[in-house]
KOLDRENPA-739242 format. One record per residue: x, y negated, z negated of N, C-alpha, C, O, CB in turn; residue in three letters; residue number from 1; chain. Coordinates in nm, 2 decimals. Glycine has a CB too. Example, Ala and Ser with C-alpha at 12.3 -4.5 7.8 and 13.67 -1.06 7.14 Angstrom:
// KOLDRENPA-739242
<site><n_c1>1.32</n_c1><n_c2>0.57</n_c2><n_c3>-0.78</n_c3><ca_c1>1.23</ca_c1><ca_c2>0.45</ca_c2><ca_c3>-0.78</ca_c3><c_c1>1.32</c_c1><c_c2>0.33</c_c2><c_c3>-0.78</c_c3><o_c1>1.42</o_c1><o_c2>0.33</o_c2><o_c3>-0.85</o_c3><cb_c1>1.13</cb_c1><cb_c2>0.45</cb_c2><cb_c3>-0.90</cb_c3><romar>ala</romar><sese>1</sese><kolkol>A</kolkol></site>
<site><n_c1>1.28</n_c1><n_c2>0.22</n_c2><n_c3>-0.71</n_c3><ca_c1>1.37</ca_c1><ca_c2>0.11</ca_c2><ca_c3>-0.71</ca_c3><c_c1>1.29</c_c1><c_c2>0.00</c_c2><c_c3>-0.79</c_c3><o_c1>1.34</o_c1><o_c2>-0.11</o_c2><o_c3>-0.80</o_c3><cb_c1>1.41</cb_c1><cb_c2>0.06</cb_c2><cb_c3>-0.57</cb_c3><romar>ser</romar><sese>2</sese><kolkol>A</kolkol></site>
// end
This chain:
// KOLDRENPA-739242
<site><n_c1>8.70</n_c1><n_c2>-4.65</n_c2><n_c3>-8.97</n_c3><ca_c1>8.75</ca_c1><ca_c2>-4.79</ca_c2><ca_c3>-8.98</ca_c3><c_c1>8.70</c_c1><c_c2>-4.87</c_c2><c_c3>-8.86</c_c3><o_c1>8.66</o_c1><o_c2>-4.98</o_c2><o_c3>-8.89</o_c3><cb_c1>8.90</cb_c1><cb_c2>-4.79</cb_c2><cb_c3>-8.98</cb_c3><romar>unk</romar><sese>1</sese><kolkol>A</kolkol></site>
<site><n_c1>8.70</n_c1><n_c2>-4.85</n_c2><n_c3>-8.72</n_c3><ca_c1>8.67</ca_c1><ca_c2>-4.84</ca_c2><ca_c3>-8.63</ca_c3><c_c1>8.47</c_c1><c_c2>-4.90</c_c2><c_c3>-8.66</c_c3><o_c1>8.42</o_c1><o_c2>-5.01</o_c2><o_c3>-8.65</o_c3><cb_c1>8.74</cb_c1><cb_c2>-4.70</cb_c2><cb_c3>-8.57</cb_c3><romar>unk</romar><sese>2</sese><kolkol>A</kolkol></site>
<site><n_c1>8.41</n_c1><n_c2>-4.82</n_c2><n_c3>-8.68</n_c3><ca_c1>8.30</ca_c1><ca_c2>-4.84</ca_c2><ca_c3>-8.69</ca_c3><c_c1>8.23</c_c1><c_c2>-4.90</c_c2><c_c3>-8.80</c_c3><o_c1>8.11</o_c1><o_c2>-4.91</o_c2><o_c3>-8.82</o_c3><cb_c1>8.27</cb_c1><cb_c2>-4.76</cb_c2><cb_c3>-8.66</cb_c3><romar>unk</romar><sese>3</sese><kolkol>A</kolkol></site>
<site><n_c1>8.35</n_c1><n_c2>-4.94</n_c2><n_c3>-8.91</n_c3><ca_c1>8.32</ca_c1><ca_c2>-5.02</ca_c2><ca_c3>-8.98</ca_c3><c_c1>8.36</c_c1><c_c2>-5.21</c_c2><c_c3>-8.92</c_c3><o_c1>8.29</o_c1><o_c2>-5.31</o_c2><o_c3>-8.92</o_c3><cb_c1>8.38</cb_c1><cb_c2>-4.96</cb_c2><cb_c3>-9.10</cb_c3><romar>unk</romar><sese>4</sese><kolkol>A</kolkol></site>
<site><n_c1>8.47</n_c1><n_c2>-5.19</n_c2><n_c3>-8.88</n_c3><ca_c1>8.50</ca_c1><ca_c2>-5.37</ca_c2><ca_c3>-8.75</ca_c3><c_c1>8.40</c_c1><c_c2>-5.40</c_c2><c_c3>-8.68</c_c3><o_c1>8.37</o_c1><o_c2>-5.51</o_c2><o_c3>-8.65</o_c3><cb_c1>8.63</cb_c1><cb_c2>-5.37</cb_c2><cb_c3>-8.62</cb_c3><romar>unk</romar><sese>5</sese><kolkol>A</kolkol></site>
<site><n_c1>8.33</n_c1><n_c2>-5.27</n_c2><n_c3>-8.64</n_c3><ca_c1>8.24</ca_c1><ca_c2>-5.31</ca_c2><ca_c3>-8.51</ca_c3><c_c1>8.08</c_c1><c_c2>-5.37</c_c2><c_c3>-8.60</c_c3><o_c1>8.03</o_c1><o_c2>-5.47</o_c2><o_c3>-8.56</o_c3><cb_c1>8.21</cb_c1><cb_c2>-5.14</cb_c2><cb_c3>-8.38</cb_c3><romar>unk</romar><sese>6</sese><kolkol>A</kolkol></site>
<site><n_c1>8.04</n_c1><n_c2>-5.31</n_c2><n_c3>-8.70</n_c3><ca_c1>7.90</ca_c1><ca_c2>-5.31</ca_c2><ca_c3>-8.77</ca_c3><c_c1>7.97</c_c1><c_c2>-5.47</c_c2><c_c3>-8.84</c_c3><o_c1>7.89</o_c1><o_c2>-5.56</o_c2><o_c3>-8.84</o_c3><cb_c1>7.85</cb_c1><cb_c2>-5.15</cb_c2><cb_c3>-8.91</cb_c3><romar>unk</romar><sese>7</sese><kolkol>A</kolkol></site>
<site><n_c1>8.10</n_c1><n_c2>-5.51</n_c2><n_c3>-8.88</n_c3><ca_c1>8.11</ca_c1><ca_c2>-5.66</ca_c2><ca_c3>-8.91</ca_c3><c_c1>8.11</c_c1><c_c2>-5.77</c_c2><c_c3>-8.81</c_c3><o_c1>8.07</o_c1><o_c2>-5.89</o_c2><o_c3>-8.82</o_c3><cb_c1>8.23</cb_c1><cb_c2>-5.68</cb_c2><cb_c3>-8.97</cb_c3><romar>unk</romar><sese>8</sese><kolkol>A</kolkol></site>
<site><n_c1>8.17</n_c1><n_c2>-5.71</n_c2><n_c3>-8.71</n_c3><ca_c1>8.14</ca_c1><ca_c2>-5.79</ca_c2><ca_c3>-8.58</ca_c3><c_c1>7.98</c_c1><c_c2>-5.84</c_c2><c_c3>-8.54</c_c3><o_c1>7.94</o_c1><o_c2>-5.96</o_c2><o_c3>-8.53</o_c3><cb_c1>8.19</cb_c1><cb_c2>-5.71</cb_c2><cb_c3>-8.47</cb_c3><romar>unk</romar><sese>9</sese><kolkol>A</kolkol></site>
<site><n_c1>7.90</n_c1><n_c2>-5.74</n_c2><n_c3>-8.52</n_c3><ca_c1>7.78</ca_c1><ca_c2>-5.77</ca_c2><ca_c3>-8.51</ca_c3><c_c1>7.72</c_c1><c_c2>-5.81</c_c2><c_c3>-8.62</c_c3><o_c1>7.60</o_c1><o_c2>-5.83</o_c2><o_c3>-8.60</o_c3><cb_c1>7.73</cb_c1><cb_c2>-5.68</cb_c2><cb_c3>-8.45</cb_c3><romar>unk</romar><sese>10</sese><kolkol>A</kolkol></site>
<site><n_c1>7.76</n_c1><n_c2>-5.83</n_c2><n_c3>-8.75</n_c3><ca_c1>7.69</ca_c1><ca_c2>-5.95</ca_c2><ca_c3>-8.88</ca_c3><c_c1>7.73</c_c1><c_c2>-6.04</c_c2><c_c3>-8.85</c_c3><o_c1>7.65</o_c1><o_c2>-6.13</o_c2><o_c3>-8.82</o_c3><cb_c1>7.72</cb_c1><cb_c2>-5.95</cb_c2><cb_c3>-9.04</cb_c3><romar>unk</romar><sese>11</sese><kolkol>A</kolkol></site>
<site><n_c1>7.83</n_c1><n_c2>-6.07</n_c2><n_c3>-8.83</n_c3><ca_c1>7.90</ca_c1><ca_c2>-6.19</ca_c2><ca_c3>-8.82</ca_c3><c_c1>7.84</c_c1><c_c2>-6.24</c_c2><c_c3>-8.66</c_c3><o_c1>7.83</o_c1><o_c2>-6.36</o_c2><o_c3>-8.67</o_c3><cb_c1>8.08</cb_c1><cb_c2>-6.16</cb_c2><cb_c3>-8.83</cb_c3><romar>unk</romar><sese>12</sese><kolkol>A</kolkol></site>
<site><n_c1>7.80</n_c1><n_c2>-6.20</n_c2><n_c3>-8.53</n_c3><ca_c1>7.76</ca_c1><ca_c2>-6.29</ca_c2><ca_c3>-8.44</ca_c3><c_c1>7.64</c_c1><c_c2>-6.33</c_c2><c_c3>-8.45</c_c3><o_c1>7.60</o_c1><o_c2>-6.43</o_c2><o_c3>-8.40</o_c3><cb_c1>7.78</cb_c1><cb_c2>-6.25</cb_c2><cb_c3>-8.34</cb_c3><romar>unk</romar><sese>13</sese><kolkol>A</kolkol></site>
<site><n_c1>7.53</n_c1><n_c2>-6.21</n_c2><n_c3>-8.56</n_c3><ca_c1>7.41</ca_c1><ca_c2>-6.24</ca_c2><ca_c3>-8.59</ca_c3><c_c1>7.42</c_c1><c_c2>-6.37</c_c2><c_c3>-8.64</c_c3><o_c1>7.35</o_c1><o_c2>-6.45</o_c2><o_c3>-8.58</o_c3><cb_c1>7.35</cb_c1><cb_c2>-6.14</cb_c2><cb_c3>-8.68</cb_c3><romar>unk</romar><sese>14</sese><kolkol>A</kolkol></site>
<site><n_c1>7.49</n_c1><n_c2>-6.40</n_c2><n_c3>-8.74</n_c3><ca_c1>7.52</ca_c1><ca_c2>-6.50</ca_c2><ca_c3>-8.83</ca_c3><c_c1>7.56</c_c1><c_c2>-6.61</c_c2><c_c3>-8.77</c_c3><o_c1>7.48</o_c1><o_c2>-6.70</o_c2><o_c3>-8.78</o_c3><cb_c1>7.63</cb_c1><cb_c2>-6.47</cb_c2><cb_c3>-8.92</cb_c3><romar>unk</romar><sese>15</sese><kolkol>A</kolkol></site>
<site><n_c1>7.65</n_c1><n_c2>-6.63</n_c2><n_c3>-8.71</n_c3><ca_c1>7.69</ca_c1><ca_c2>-6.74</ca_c2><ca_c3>-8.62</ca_c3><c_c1>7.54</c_c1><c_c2>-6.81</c_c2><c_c3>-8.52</c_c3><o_c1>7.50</o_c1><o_c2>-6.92</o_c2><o_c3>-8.52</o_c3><cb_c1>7.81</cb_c1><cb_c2>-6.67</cb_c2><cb_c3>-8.50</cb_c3><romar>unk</romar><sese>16</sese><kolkol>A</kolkol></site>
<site><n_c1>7.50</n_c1><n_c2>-6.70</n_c2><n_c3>-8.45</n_c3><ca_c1>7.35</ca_c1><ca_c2>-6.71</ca_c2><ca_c3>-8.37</ca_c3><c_c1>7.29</c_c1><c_c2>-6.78</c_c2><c_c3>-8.43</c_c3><o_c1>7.27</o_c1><o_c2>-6.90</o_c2><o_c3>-8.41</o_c3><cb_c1>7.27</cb_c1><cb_c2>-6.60</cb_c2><cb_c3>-8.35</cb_c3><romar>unk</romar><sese>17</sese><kolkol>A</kolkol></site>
<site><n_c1>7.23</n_c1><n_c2>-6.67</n_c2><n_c3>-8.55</n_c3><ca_c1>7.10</ca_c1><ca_c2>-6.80</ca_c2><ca_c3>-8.61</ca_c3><c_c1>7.16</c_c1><c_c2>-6.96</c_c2><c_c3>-8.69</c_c3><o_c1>7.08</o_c1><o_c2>-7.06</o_c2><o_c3>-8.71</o_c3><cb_c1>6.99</cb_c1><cb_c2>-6.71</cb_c2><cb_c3>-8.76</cb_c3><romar>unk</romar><sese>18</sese><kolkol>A</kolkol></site>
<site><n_c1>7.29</n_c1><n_c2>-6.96</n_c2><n_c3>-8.72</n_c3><ca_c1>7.31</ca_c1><ca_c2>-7.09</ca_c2><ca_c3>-8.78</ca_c3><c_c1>7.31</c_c1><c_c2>-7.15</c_c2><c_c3>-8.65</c_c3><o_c1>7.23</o_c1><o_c2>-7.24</o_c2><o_c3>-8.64</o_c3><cb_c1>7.44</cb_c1><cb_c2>-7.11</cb_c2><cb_c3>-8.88</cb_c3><romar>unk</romar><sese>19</sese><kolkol>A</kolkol></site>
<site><n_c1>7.38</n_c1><n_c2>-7.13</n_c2><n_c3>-8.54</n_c3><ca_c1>7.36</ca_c1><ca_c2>-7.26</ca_c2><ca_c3>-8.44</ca_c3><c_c1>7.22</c_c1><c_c2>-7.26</c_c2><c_c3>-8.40</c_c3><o_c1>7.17</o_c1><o_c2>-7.37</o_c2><o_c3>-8.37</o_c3><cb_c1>7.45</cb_c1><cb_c2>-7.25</cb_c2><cb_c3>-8.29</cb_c3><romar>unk</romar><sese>20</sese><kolkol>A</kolkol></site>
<site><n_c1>7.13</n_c1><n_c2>-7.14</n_c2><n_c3>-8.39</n_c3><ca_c1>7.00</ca_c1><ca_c2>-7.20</ca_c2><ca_c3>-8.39</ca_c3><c_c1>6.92</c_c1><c_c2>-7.26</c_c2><c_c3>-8.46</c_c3><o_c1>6.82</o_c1><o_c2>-7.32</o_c2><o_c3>-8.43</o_c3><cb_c1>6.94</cb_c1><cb_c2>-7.14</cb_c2><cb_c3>-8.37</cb_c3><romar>unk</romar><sese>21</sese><kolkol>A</kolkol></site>
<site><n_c1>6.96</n_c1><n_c2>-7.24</n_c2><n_c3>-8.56</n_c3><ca_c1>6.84</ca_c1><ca_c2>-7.37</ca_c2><ca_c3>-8.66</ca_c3><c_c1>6.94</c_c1><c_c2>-7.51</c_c2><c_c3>-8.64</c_c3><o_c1>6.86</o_c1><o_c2>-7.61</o_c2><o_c3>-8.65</o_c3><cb_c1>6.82</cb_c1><cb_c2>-7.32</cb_c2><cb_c3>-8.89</cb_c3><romar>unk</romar><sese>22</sese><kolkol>A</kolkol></site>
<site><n_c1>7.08</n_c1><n_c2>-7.54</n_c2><n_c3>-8.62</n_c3><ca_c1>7.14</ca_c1><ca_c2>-7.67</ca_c2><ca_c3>-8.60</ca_c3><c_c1>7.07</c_c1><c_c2>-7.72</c_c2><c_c3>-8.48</c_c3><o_c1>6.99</o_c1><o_c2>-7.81</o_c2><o_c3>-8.49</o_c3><cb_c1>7.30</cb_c1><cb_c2>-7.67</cb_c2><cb_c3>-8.59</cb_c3><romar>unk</romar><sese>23</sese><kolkol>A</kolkol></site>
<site><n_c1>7.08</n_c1><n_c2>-7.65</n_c2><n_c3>-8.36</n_c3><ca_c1>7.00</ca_c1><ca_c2>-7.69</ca_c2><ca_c3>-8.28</ca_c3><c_c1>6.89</c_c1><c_c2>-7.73</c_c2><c_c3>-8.26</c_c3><o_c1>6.85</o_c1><o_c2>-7.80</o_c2><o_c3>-8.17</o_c3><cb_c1>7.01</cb_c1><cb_c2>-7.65</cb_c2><cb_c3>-8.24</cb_c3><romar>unk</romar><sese>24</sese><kolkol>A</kolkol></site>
<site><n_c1>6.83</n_c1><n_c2>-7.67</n_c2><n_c3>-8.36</n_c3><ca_c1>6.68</ca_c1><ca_c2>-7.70</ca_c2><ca_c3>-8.33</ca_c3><c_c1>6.61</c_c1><c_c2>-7.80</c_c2><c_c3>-8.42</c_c3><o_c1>6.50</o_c1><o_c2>-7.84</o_c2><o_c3>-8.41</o_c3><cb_c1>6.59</cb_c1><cb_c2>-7.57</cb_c2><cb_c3>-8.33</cb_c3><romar>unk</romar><sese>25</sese><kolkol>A</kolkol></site>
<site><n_c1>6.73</n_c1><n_c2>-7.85</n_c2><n_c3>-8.55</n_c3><ca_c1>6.68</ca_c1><ca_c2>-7.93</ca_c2><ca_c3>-8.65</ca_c3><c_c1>6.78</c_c1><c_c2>-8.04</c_c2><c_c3>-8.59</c_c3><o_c1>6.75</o_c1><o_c2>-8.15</o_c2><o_c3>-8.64</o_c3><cb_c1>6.70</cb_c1><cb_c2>-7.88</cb_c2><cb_c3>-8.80</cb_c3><romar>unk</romar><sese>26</sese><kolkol>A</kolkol></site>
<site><n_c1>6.88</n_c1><n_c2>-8.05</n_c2><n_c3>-8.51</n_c3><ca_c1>6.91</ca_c1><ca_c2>-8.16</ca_c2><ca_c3>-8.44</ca_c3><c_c1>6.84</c_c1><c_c2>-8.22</c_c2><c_c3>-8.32</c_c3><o_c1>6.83</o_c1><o_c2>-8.35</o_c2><o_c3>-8.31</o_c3><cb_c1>7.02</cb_c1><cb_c2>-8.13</cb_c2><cb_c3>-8.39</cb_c3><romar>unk</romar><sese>27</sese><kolkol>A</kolkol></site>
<site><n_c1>6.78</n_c1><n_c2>-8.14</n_c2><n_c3>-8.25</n_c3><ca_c1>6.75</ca_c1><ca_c2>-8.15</ca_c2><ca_c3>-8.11</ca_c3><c_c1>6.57</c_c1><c_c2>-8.17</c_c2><c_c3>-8.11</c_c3><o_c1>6.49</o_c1><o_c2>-8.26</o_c2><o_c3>-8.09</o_c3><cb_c1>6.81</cb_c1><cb_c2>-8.00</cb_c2><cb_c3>-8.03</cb_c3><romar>unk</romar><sese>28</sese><kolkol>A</kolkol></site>
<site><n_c1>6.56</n_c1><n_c2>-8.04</n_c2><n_c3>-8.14</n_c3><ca_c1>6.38</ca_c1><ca_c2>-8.07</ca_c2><ca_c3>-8.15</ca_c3><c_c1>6.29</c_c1><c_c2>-8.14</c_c2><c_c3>-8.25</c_c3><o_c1>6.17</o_c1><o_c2>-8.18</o_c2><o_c3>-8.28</o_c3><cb_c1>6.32</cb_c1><cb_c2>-7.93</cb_c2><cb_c3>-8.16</cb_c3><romar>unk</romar><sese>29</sese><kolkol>A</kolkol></site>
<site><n_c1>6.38</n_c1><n_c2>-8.14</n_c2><n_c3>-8.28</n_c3><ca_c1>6.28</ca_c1><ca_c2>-8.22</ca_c2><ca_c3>-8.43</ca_c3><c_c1>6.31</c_c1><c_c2>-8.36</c_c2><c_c3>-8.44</c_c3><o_c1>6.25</o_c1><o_c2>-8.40</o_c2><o_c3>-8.53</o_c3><cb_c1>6.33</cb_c1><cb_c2>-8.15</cb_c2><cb_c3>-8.59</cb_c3><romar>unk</romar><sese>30</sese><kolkol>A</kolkol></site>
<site><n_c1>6.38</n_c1><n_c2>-8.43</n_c2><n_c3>-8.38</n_c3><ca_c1>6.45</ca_c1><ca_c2>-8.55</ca_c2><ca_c3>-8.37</ca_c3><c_c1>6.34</c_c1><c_c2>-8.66</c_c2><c_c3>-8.26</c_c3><o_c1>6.33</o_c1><o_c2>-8.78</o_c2><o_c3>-8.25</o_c3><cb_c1>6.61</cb_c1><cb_c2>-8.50</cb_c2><cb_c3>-8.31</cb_c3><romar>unk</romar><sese>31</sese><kolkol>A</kolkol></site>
<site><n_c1>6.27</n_c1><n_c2>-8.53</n_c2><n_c3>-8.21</n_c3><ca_c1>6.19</ca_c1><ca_c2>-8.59</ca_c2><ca_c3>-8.06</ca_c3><c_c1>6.09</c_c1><c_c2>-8.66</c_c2><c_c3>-8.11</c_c3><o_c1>6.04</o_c1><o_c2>-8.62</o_c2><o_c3>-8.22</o_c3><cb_c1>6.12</cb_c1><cb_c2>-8.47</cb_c2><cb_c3>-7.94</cb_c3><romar>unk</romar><sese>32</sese><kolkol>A</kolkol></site>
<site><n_c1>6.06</n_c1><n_c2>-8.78</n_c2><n_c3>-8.03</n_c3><ca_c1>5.89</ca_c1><ca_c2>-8.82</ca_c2><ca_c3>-8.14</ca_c3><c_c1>5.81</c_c1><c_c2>-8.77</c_c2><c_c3>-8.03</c_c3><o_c1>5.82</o_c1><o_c2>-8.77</o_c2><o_c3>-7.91</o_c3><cb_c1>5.84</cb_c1><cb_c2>-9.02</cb_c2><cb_c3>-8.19</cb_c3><romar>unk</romar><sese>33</sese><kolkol>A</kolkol></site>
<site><n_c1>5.73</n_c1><n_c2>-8.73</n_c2><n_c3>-8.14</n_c3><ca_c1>5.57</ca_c1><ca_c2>-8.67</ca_c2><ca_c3>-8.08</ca_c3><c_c1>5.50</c_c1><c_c2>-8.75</c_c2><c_c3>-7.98</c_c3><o_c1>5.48</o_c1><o_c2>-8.71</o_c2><o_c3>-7.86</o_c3><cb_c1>5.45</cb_c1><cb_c2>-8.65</cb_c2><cb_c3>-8.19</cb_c3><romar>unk</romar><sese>34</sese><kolkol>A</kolkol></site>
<site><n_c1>5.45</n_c1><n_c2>-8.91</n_c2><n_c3>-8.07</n_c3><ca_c1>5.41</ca_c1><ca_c2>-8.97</ca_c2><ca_c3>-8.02</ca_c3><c_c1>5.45</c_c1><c_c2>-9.08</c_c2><c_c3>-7.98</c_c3><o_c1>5.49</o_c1><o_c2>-9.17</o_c2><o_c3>-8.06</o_c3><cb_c1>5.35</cb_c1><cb_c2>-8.97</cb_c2><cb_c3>-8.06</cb_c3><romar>unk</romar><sese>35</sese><kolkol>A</kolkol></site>
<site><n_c1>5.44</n_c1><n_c2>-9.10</n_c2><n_c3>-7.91</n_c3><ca_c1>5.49</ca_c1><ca_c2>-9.35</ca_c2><ca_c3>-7.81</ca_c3><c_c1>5.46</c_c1><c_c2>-9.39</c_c2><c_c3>-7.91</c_c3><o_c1>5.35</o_c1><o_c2>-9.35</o_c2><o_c3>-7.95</o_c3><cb_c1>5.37</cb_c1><cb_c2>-9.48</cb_c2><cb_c3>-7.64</cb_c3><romar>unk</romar><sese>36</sese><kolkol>A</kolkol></site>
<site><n_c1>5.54</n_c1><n_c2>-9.51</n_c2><n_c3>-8.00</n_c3><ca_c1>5.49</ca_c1><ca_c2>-9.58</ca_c2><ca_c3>-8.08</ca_c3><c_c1>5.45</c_c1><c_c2>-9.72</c_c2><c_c3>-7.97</c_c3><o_c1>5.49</o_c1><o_c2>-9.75</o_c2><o_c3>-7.86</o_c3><cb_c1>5.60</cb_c1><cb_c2>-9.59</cb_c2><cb_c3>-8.20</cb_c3><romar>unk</romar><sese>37</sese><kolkol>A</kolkol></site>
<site><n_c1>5.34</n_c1><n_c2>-9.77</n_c2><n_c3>-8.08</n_c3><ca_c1>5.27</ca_c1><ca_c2>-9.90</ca_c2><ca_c3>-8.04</ca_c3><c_c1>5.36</c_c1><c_c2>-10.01</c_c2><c_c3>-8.12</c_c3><o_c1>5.39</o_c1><o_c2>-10.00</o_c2><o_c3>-8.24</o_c3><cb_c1>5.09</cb_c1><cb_c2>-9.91</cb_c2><cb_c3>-8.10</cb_c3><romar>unk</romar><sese>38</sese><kolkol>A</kolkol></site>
<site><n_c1>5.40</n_c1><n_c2>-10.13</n_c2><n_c3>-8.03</n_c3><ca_c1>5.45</ca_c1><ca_c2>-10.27</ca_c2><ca_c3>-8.15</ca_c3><c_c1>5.29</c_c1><c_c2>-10.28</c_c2><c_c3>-8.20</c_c3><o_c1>5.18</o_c1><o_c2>-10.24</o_c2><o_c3>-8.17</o_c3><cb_c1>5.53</cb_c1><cb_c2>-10.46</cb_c2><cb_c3>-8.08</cb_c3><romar>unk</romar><sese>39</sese><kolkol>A</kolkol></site>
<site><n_c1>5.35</n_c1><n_c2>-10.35</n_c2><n_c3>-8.30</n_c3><ca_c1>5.23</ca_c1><ca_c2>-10.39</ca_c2><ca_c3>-8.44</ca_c3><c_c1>5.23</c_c1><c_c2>-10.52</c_c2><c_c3>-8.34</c_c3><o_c1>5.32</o_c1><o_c2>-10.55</o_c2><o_c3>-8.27</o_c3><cb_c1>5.30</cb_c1><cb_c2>-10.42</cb_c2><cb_c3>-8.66</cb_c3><romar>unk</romar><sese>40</sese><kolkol>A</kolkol></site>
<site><n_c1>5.12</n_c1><n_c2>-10.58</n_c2><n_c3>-8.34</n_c3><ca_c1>5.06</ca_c1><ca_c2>-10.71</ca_c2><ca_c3>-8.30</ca_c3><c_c1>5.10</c_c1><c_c2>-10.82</c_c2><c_c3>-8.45</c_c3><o_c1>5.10</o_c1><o_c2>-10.81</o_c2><o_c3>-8.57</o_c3><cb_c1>4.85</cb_c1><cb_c2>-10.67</cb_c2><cb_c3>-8.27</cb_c3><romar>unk</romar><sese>41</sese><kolkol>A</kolkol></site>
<site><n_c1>5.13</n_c1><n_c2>-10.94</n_c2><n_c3>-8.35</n_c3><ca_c1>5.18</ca_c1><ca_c2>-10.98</ca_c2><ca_c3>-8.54</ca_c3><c_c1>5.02</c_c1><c_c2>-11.12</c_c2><c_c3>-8.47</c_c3><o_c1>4.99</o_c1><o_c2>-11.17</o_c2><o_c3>-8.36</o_c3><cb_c1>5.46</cb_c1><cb_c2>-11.07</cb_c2><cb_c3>-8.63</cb_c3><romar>unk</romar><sese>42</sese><kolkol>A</kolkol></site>
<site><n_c1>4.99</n_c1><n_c2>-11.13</n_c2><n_c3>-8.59</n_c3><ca_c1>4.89</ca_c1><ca_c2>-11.22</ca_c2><ca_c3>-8.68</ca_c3><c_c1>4.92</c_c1><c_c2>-11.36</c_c2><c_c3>-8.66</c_c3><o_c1>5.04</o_c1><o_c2>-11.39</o_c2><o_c3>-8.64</o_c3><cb_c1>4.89</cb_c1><cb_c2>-11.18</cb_c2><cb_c3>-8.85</cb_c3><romar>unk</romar><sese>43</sese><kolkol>A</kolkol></site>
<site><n_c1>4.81</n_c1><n_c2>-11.48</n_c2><n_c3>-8.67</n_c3><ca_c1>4.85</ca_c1><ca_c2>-11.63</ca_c2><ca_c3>-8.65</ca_c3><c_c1>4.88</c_c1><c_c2>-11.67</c_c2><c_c3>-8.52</c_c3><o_c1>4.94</o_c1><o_c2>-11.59</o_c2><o_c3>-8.44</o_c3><cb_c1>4.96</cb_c1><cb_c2>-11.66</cb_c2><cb_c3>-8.73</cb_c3><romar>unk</romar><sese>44</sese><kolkol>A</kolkol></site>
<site><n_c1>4.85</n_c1><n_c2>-11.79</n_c2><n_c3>-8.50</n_c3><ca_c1>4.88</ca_c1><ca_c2>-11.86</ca_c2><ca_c3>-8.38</ca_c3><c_c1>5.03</c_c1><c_c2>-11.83</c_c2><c_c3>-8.26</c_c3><o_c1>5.15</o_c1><o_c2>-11.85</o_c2><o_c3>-8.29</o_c3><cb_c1>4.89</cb_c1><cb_c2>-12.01</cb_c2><cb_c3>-8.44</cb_c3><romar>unk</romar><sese>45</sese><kolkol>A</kolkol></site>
<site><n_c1>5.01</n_c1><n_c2>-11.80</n_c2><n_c3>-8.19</n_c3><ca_c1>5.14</ca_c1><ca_c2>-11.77</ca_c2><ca_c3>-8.11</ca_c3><c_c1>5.15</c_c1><c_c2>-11.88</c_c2><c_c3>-8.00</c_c3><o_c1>5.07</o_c1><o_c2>-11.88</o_c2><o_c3>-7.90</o_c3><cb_c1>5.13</cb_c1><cb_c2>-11.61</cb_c2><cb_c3>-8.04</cb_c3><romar>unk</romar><sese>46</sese><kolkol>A</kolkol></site>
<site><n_c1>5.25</n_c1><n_c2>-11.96</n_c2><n_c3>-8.02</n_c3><ca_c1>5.28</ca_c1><ca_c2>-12.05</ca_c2><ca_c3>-7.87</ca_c3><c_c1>5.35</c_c1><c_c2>-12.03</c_c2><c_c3>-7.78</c_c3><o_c1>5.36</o_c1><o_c2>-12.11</o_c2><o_c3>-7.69</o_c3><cb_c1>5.32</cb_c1><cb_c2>-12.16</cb_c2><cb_c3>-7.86</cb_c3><romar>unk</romar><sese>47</sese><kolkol>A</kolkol></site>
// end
């Protein structure tokens, strides 16, 4: 019994682990922009 709590314990932290790592990394890293955006130059006479 004993070494059955313990083999759920360690699914269960595996489990916990990788879900906060993909939240994290689909919150955090992926959110980053690659590139500096440029303003668009706008067109026609400007005063």
């Amino acid at each position: 019994m004993e070494t059955f709590l313990e083999l759920l314990r360690e699914i269960l932290k595996g489990i916990v682990r990788e879900t906060s790592a993909f939240i994290f990394r689909k919150n955090i890293l992926e959110h980053k922009k690659t590139t500096p955006r440029r303003h668009k130059h706008k067109g026609g006479s400007q005063k």
